[in-house]
Each structure stands twice: as C-alpha cells, then as structure tokens.
N, C-alpha and C positions, 0 to 999 in steps of 0.2 A: 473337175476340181471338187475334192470334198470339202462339205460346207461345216463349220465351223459350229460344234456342241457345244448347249448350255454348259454355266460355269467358268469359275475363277484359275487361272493357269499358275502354277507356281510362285512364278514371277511377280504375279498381280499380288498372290497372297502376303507373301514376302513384303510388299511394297506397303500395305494394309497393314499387318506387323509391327514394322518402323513406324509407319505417322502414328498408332495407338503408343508405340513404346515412349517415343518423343515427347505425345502429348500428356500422357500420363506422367512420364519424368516434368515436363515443364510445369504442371498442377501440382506437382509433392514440392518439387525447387520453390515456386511462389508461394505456398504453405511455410516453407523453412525459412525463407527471405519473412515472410509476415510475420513471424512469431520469433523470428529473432530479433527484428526491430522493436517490439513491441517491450522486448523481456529489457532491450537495450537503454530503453525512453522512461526507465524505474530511476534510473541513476541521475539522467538528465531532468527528471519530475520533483525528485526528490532535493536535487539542486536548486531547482527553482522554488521551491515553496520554502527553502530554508534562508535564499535570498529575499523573498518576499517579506519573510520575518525579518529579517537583519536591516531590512529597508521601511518596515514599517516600524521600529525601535527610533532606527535616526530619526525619523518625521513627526514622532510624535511622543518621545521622550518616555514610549512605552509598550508593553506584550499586546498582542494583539490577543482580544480572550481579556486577560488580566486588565485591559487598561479602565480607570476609575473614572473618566472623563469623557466616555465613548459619546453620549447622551448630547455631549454639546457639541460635535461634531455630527450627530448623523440624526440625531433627534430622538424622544425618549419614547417605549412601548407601555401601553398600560399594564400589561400584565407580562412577565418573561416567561411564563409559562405557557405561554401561545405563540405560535409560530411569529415571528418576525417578516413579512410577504414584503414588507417595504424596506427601505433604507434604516429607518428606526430601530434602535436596540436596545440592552440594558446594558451599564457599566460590567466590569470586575471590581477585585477588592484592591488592586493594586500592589498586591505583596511583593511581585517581582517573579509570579509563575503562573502557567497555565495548568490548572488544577481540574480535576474529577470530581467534583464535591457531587455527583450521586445525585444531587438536589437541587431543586430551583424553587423559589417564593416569587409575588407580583414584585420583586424590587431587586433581586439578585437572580443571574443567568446561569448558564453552565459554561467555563471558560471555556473548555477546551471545543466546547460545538460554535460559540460567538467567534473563538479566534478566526474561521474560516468566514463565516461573517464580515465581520472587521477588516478582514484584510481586502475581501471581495470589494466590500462599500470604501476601501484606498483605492483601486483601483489595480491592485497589487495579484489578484490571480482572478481568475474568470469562471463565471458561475452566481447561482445567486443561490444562497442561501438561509436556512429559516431561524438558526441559532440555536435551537435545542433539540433535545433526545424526539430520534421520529419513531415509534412505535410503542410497543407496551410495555419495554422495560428500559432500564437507562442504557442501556448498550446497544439500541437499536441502531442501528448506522446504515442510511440508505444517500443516493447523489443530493439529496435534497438537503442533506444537513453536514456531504462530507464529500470533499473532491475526488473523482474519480480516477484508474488511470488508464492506460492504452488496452489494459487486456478487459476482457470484456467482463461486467460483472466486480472486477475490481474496486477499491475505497482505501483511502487514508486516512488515517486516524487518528488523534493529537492524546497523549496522553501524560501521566506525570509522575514517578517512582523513585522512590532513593538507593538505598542498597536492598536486593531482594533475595529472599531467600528459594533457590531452585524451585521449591515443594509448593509454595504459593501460590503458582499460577502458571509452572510451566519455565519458566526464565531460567539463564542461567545467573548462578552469582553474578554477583559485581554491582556498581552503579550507573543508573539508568537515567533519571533526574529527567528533562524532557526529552519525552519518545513519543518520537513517529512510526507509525505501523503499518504497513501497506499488506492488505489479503484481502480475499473474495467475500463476497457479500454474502450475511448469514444471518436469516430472519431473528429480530428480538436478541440480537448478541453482536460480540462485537464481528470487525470481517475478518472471522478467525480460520473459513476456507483455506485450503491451501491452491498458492498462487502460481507457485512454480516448480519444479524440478529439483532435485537435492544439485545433479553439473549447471544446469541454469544457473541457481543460487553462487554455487563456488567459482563459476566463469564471472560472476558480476561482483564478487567479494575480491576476485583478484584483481579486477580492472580498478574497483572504489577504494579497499581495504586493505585487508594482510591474509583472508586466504582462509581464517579459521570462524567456524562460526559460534563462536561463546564469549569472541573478544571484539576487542574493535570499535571502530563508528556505521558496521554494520554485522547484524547477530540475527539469528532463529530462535524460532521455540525449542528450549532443550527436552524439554517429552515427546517432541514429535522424532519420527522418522527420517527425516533432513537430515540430523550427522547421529554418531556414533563413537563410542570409544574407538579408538586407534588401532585397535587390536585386531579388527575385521569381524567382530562378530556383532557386528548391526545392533549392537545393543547399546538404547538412549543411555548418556552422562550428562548431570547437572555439572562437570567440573570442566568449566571453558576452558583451562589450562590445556587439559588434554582433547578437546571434542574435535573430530571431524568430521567434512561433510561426505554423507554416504552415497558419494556419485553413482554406485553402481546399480541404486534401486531404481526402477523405469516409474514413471508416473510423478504428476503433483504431490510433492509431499512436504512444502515449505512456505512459513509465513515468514513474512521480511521484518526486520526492527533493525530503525536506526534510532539508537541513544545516544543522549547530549546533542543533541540537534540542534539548538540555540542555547 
C-alpha cells in the first residue's frame, strides 16, 4: 500500500475555500447590517430629541436654552462662562428661541449649548453636559457640550436661522428658523464632517421626508457634493427647487439638517 504524501488534496482545498468565502461574506454582511442600523437610528435620534423639546415646553412653559427661569429650577452658576460640572446653570433671555449669540458674560449663557443642558438636568435625554462652547472658538462642538449619535465621532447641533441666503454659509434658500444639524466632529468648528453617503442620505429623506434635499423638514449643505442639479452633471445648486441627491458618488459626502424642528 502506498503511503499517503504531504499536502492538501483538492477536495480539502475546495473545502478551505468555502469556510474563507462564508466567513468573509459573513464579516462584509455584519459590517452592512452595522452601518445600516446605525445610518437608520439618525431619524429615530432625531425624533427623540425633538420630543424631548416638545416635552420640555409642556413642563415648564418654555425652550430649553431659552428658558429665563432655569436658575430656580437647577440652581445658579457663578460665572456662565465656565463649564457647568453640576446641575447648576444660567437662564436664557426668554424670547421664545434658542439662539447663537457667539457670546457669553458671568450672567447670560449660550442657548443653544444650555438647551442640551436643560433638557439633560429634566431628565429628558441622557448625558451630562457643561452648557458652553468647548474649545477655542465658538463653534467648537465636542460629546461634552453636544449629544452624540450612533456613528462614531458624530454630534448634534442646535442652531437658529431665518431665511438664508445660499452664498452665506452653504444652505439652500428658504427658512430654517430652529435647526438641528447632525455631522462629524471637527476640531474648533462646528461638526461640519461629512456623515454620510449622498444614497444613505436620499434612502433616509425618502423614509422621513419628500426625497429632495433643498426642501423639506430634512436638507443638506447646498456646496457640498451630496446633491446636484438635475441635469447629471454633479454640479452643486443653491436652488432647492431643483437640487438632487448625487447617489451616484461613493464615499461620505453629506451633512444632515433638519429645519423647524420645534
């Protein structure tokens, strides 16, 4: 009887083959199952924090950010221009919005970084929060002063606009009034990263919205890459009427905003 030579016989290899093929497919599939979930939990995040608003209105007859009475609820800070570590905070002016004023003194905050504050100290989302700008210019936005979401590096933004002009800042026309902004985290600026996908973005505008991203109660940045005139020639429009999204480019190329949030 001949005895049996080193080495793997066809069969075996074959068989080696498949379990790498399997296992490789099962690592790409669980990769696509994660990051779909994740891109999915934008719309469900963003529900929840705009309930958390609508819930912190009924309870206390005001904006979270904006409210002018915060002080006798959670207890007052000596200075607003220092982190907030405890429960204590500074009021808003009460106008009836959550505002960018750029600026804090020992007696006035920054609504839009308290509102997440505020709503923390109701008990209304989870996280603690320090109530002002975290780094060295007013746009600095890190988990410390702004809730985060499922994809990694991500932040939420509260901000406050009326009708904009394209050329400004990026925006498409129209009115914005309170916006929330969901992008990646971007030293000393706001998280103006891009978060997701141009078909990411348009699969989560058809499930929330209408589909188009220059209109709606969910939009992009109109200079960025994300949509396009209609025409197919990839090239950015400030004119929401006409913009769409440019599924066909591969890669992150979009920051989310949803206007009139509350």
């Amino acid at each position: 009887m001949t005895a049996r030579t080193g080495g793997f016989t066809l069969i075996e290899l074959s068989i080696v083959l498949v379990i790498i093929g399997l296992t490789v497919g099962g690592i790409l599939t669980g990769q696509s199952l994660i990051r779909s979930a994740e891109v999915n939990s934008i719309i469900s995040d963003i529900e929840k924090l705009k309930t958390a608003i609508y819930t912190f209105r009924t309870k206390y007859n005001a904006l979270p950010g904006d409210m002018n009475n915060a002080q006798s609820f959670w207890g007052a800070v000596s200075d607003c221009r220092v982190a907030q570590t405890t429960a204590a905070t500074c009021n808003g002016n009460g106008d009836g919005y959550v505002t960018s004023n750029g600026s804090a003194s020992a007696t006035s905050g920054y609504e839009d970084f308290m509102l997440w504050k505020h709503l923390a100290n109701a008990g209304l989302i989870q996280g603690n929060y320090i109530g002002i700008t975290d780094g060295a210019t007013y746009y600095s936005v890190t988990a410390r002063n702004s809730p985060s979401g499922k994809i990694s590096g991500s932040l939420w933004q509260m901000g406050y606009s009326g009708v904009q002009v394209a050329s400004t800042w990026g925006a498409f026309d129209g009115v914005y009034n309170q916006l929330i902004e969901f992008g990646i985290y971007m030293p000393d600026d706001s998280p103006y990263n891009n978060v997701v996908t141009a078909s990411e973005a348009y699969a989560l505008d058809m499930k929330f919205d209408n589909g188009k991203p220059g209109t709606g109660k969910m939009r992009v940045l109109s200079d960025s890459s994300c949509s396009m005139k209609p025409d197919g020639s990839a090239t950015a429009t400030s004119d929401a009427a006409i913009a769409v999204y440019n599924i066909a480019l591969a890669g992150k190329n979009c920051i989310l905003q949803f206007p009139q949030a509350f």
